[in-house]
Structure formats: structure tokens, C-alpha cells
N, C-alpha and C positions, 0 to 999 in steps of 0.2 A: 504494500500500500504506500501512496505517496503523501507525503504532510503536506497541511494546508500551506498554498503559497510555493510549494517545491519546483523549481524548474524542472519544463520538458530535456529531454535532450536527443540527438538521433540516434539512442537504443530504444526511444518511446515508437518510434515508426517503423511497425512491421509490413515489410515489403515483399511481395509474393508475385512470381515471374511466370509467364504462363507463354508457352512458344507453338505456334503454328504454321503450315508452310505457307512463308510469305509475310506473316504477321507477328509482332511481339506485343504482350500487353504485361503494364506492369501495374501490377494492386496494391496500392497503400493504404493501411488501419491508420488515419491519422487521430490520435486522442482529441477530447475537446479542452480547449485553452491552450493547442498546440498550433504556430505560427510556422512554416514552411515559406520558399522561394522558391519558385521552380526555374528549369534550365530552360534554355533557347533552345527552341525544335527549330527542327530545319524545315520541315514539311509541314501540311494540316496532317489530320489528325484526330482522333477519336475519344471523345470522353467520359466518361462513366461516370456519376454520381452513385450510385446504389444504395448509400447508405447515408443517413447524417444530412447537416447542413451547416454549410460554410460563409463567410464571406472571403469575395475573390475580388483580387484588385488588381486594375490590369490600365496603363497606360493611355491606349485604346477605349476601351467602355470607363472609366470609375470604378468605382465599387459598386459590387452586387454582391446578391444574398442567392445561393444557388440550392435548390434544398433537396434530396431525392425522391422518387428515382427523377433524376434528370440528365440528358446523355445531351451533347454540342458537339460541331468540330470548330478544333483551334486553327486559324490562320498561321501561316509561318511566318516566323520572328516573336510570336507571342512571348512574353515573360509577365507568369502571376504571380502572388503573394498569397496566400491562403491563412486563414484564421479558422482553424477548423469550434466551431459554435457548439455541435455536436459531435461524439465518435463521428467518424465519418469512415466513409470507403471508399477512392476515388481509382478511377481504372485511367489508366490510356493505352489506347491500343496505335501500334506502328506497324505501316507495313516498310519492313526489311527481307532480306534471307537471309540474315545474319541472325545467329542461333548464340553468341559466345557474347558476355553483357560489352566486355570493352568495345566490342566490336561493333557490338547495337547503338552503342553510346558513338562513338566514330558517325554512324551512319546517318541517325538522328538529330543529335545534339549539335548545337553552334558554341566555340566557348567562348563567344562573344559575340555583341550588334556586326562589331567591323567586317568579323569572319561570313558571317552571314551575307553581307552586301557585296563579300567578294565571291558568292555562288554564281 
């Protein structure tokens, strides 16, 4: 159990990798009162809500309140911020053929705006 007031940290965020041919989807148990930053995708993209509700802040829209079940696709270059409100469950699905996570990450991910504008 955690004391009142106790920081999250990223052993709080159980991450669950799910591979298909062609697609990768990765599942996060984010706790509530638990703050996340996600990375720059390179591609759109597929999002799960399943469980919970968050607020997401995104450069692009503001803030919003996204509550489940609720599924989107992200545009590429997107980078959010989440405040998870509730446990939540948040999915994205990628399609790659890349099976190996560095590799996924390679395919996906931007590790930065600049790298991104140099696609």
C-alpha cells in the first residue's frame, strides 16, 4: 500500500506488449494521480481508452477529459501529457513488423520535433 501523499514512480506503470503481424500494441495500467508524457510517434495511430479517465493535454487541442471506452487516432508529431483521474488502461496500437521493443521504438518513435520534420 502506498501512504497518503506518496509519489508515483515508473514501477507504478504496468506495461503489457501485445504483437501481431504487422501491428504492435502496447497496454498501460496507469494508477490514478499518476502524471505520464508520452513520446513523439512518427505515424497516426490507434488509441484505446478501455478503462478509466484521464485528462490529456496536447498542444494541438488543450486539455481534454477522455473517459472510457473511448478509442481516436493520433496524428503524427503528436506529444501528450496525461493525468490519469482514474486507474486507467490506455492501448496504442502501431503498425510495424518489427517484433523486438528497440526496434519498435526505432520504427515509431521521433526523439525529437526536429527528427521528425527531417522524415
Amino acid at each position: 500500500a502506498r501512504a497518503h501523499g506518496e509519489a508515483l514512480g515508473p514501477e507504478d506503470l504496468v506495461t503489457r506488449h501485445h504483437h501481431a503481424p504487422g501491428a504492435y500494441a502496447r497496454e498501460l495500467e496507469i494508477p490514478a494521480g499518476m502524471c505520464i508524457v508520452g513520446k513523439i510517434h512518427k505515424h497516426a495511430h490507434v488509441n484505446v481508452v478501455s478503462k478509466g479517465v484521464v485528462l490529456v493535454y496536447t498542444a494541438e487541442e488543450g486539455l481534454l477529459e477522455l473517459a472510457a471506452p473511448y478509442t481516436f487516432v493520433s496524428k503524427p508529431g503528436t506529444k501528450r501529457a496525461v493525468l490519469a483521474v482514474e486507474d486507467t488502461v490506455w492501448t496504442t496500437i502501431h503498425v510495424t513488423n518489427e517484433t523486438e521493443l528497440e526496434a519498435i521504438e526505432r520504427d515509431v518513435i521521433a526523439p525529437s520535433f526536429e527528427a521528425l520534420e527531417a522524415l
